[in-house]
C-alpha positions in Angstrom: 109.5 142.8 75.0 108.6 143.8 78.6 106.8 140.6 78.8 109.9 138.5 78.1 111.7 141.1 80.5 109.6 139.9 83.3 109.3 136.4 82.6 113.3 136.5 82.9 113.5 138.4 85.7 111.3 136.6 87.5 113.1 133.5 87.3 116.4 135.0 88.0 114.8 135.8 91.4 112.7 132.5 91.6 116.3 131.1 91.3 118.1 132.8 93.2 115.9 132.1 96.0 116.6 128.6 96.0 119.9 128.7 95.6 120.2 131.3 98.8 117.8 129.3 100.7 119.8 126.1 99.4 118.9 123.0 98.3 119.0 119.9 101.4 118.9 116.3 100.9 120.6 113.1 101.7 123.8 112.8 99.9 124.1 116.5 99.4 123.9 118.5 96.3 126.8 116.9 94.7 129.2 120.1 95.1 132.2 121.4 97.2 130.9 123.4 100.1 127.0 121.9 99.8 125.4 120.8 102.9 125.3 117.4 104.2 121.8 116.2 105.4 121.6 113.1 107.6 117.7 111.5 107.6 116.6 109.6 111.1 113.9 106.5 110.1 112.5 104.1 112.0 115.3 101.0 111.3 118.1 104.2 111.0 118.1 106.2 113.3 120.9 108.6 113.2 123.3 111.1 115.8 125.9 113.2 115.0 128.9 114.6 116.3 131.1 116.6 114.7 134.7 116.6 116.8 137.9 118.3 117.4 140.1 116.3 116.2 143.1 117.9 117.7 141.3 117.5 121.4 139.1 114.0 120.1 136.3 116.1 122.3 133.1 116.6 120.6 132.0 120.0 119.6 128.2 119.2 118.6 126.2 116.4 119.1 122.9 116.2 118.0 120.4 113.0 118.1 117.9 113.3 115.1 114.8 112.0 116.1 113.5 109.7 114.4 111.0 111.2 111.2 113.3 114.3 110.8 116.7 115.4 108.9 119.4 117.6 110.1 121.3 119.3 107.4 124.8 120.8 108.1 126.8 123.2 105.9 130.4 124.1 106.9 131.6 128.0 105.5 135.2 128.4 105.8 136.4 131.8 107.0 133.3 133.3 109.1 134.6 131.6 112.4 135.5 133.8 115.4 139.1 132.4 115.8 141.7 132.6 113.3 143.4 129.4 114.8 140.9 127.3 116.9 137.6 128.1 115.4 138.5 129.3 111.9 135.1 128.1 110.1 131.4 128.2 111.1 129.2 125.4 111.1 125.4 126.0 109.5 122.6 123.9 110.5 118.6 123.5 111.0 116.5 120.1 112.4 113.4 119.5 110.1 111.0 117.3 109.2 112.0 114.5 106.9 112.1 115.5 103.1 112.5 119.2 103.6 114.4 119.7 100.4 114.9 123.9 100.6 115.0 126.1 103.5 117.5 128.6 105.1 120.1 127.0 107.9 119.1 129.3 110.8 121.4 128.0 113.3 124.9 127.9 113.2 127.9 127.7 115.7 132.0 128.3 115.1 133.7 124.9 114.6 137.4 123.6 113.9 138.9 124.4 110.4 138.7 121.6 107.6 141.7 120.0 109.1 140.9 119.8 112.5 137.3 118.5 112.5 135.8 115.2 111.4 131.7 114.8 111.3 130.3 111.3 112.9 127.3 109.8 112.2 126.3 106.5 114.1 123.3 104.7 113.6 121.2 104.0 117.2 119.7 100.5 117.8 116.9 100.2 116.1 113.6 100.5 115.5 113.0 103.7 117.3 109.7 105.3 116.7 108.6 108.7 116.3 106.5 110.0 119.1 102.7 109.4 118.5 101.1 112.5 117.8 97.5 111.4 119.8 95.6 111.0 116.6 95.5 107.4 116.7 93.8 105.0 119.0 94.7 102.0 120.4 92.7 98.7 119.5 89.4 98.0 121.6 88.5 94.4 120.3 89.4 92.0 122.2 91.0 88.5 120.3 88.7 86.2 121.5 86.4 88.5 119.0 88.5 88.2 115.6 86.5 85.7 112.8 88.9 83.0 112.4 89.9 84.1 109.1 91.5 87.2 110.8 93.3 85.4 113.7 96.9 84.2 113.5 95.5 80.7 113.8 93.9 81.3 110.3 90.6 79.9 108.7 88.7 79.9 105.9 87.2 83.5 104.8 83.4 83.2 104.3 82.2 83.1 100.2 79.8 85.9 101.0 81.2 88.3 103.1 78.7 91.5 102.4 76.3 89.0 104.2 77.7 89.2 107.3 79.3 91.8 109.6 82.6 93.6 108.6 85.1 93.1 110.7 87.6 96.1 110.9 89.9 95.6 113.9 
């Protein structure tokens, strides 16, 4: 019985932890009040701006970079202004795929009425910053076997006989 006991409570907590940490992914979680994550890739990346619609002036504005996901969670009544800034916005920059976590930043916003969330797509392809761990090529074309030049060839029958090339 106290095994049962324990095994229940222990995923009541397991389950309330994800549910307070909350669950982030494009598309949302499919219910009112959810948060909203928007995914920068190479061929999409993405800003937003969320605006005051009774102004048309923006009141964030953030460019995800490109291999990371903003998520954005609006809570109605925690704002600091009855009338101007009634709700207050949640939100936290992560790497791409972060599916839980807690929002740790937030900011007061417009009511439901009064704000409309942006999201434009940049130009791409926009590339995430290189990290250093790669190296740039030191062959030189005039070095490439036929076979592995755009100009083509035929690829020799016995290739353990020779050199591997690995460009």
């Amino acid at each position: 019985m106290a095994t049962r006991t324990s095994v229940s409570l222990a995923c009541t907590l397991g389950l309330a932890g994800v549910l307070l940490a909350g669950c982030h992914s494009p598309g949302g979680a499919g219910y009112t009040g959810a948060s909203q994550t928007y995914e920068s890739t190479v061929w999409s990346p993405k800003t937003v701006t969320v605006i005051d619609t009774r102004t048309n002036e923006p009141v964030f504005q953030m460019e995800v970079p490109v291999g990371q996901q903003l998520s954005l969670q609006f809570v109605e009544g925690e704002g600091d202004d009855p009338v101007y800034t009634p709700s207050r916005m949640r939100y936290q920059l992560w790497e791409a795929g972060r599916r839980f976590g807690n929002l740790e930043s937030s900011m007061t916003v417009p009511g439901p009425g009064s704000r409309k969330v942006l999201v434009d797509v940049r130009q791409g392809p926009e590339y995430p910053p290189s990290d250093g761990s790669t190296t740039g090529r030191v062959d030189r074309p005039e070095d490439r076997p036929g076979w592995w030049s755009p100009d083509g060839g035929p690829i020799p029958a016995d290739r353990g006989a020779q050199e591997n090339y690995e460009g």
